[in-house]
C-alpha positions in Angstrom: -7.8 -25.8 -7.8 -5.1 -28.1 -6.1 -4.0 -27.6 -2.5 -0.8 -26.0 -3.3 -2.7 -23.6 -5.0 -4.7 -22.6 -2.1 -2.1 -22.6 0.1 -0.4 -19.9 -2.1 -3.3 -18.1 -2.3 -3.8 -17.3 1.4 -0.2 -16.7 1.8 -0.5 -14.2 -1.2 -3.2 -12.4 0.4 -1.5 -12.6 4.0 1.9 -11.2 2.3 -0.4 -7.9 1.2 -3.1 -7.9 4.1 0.2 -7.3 6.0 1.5 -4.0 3.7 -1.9 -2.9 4.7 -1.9 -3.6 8.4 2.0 -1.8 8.2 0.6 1.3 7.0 -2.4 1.4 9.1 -0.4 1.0 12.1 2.8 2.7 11.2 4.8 -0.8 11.6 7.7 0.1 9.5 9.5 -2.8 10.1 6.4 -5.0 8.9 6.1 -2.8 5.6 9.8 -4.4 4.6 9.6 -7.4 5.9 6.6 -7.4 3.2 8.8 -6.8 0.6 11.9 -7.9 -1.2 14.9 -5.4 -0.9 13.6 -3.3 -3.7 10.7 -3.3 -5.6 9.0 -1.0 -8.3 6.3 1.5 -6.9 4.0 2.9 -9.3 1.4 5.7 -7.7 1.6 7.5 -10.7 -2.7 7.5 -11.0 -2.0 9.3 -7.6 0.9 11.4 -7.8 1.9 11.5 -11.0 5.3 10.4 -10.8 6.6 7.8 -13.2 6.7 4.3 -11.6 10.7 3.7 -10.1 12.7 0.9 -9.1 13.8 1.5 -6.0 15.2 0.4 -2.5 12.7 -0.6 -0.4 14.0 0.9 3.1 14.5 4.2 1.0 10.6 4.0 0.0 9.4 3.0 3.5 11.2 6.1 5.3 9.5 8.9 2.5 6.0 6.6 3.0 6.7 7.0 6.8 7.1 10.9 6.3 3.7 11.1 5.1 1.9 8.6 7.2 2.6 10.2 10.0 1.3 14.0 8.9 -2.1 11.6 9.2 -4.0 11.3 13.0 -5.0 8.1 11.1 -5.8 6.2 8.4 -7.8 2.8 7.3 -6.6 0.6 4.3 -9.6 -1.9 3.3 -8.8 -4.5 0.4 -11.3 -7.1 -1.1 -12.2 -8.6 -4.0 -8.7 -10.3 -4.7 -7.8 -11.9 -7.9 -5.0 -14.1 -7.7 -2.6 -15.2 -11.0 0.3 -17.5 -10.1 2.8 -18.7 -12.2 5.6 -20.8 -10.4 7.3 -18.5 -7.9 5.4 -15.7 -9.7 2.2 -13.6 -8.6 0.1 -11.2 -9.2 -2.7 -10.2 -6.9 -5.1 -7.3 -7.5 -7.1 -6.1 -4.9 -9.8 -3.3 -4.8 -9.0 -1.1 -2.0 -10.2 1.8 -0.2 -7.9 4.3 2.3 -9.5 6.4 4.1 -7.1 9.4 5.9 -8.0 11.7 8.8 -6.8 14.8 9.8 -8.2 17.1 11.5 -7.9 20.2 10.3 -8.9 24.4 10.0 -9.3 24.2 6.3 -12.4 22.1 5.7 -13.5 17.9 6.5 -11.2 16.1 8.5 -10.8 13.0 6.1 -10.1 12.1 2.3 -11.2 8.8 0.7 -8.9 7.1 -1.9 -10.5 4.1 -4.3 -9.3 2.6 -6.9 -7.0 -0.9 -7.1 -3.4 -2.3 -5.9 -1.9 -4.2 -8.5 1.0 -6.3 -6.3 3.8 -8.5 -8.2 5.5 -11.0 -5.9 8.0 -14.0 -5.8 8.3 -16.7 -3.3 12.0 -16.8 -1.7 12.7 -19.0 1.2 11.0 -16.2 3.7 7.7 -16.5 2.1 6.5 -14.5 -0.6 8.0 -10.9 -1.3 6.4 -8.0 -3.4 8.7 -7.1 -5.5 6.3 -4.2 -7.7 3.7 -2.7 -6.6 1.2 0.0 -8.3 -1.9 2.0 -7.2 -4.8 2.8 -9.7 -6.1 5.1 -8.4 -9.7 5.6 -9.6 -11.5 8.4 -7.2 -11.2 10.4 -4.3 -13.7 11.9 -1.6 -13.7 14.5 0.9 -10.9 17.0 1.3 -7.9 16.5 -0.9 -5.8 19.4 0.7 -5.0 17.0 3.2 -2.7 15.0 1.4 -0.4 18.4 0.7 -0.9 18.7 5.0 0.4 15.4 5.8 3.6 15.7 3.5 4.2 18.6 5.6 4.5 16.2 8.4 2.3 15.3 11.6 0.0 18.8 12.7 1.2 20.9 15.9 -1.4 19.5 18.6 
């Protein structure tokens, strides 16, 4: 492995360490700035929905929607596999999210794991995701809570 090599490696994993921290933290401005203008999302494993092209401020404010019905959550990704191809990437990552909510209709939290599969291209701001898909692979804990939070944050 050459230097450049490395060096695209960290900034590939700093480029989706910081979709992460965006959604942890609600930092909407972050979540673009980690992508280019629009990208495809695929959550189909998840949702069901077929995987779209689509502008990425459009995505951000329906993700924000739903982040918020949460009190919190915690993205953790590891095991990151890097290919790179010019000013082409793919990184996969195993991930776990973890959502909390408390609620009167049973546990407080829901546990999603599977894998991100991120696409990306350098530009002159650093590299960009430009696709992005969640395999989703198993859940724990109290599913009802994702219909809760896309009804927006609870009444405190």
């Amino acid at each position: 492995m050459d230097l450049q090599e490395l060096k695209d490696r960290e900034a590939l994993r700093e480029a989706v360490l910081a979709f992460a921290t965006a959604v942890d933290s609600l930092d909407m401005d972050l979540y673009r700035a980690a992508f280019a203008e629009e990208a495809e999302f695929d959550v189909s494993s998840f949702s069901g929905q077929p995987a779209a092209v689509v502008r990425v401020a459009d995505w951000a404010a329906g993700m924000e929607g739903f982040l918020r019905g949460f009190d919190a959550t915690q993205h953790i990704l590891s095991n990151f596999a890097f290919e790179i191809a010019g000013d082409r990437a793919t990184v996969i990552a195993a991930m776990q999210a973890e959502h909390f909510r408390p609620n009167r209709e049973g546990d407080s939290s829901v546990t999603l794991g599977g894998d991100y599969v991120f696409r990306l291209a350098r530009t002159p701001a650093g590299w960009k995701i430009t696709g992005f898909r969640l395999d989703a692979r198993w859940h724990r804990g109290n599913l009802a809570l994702y219909d809760l939070a896309a009804k927006g944050p609870r009444r405190r």
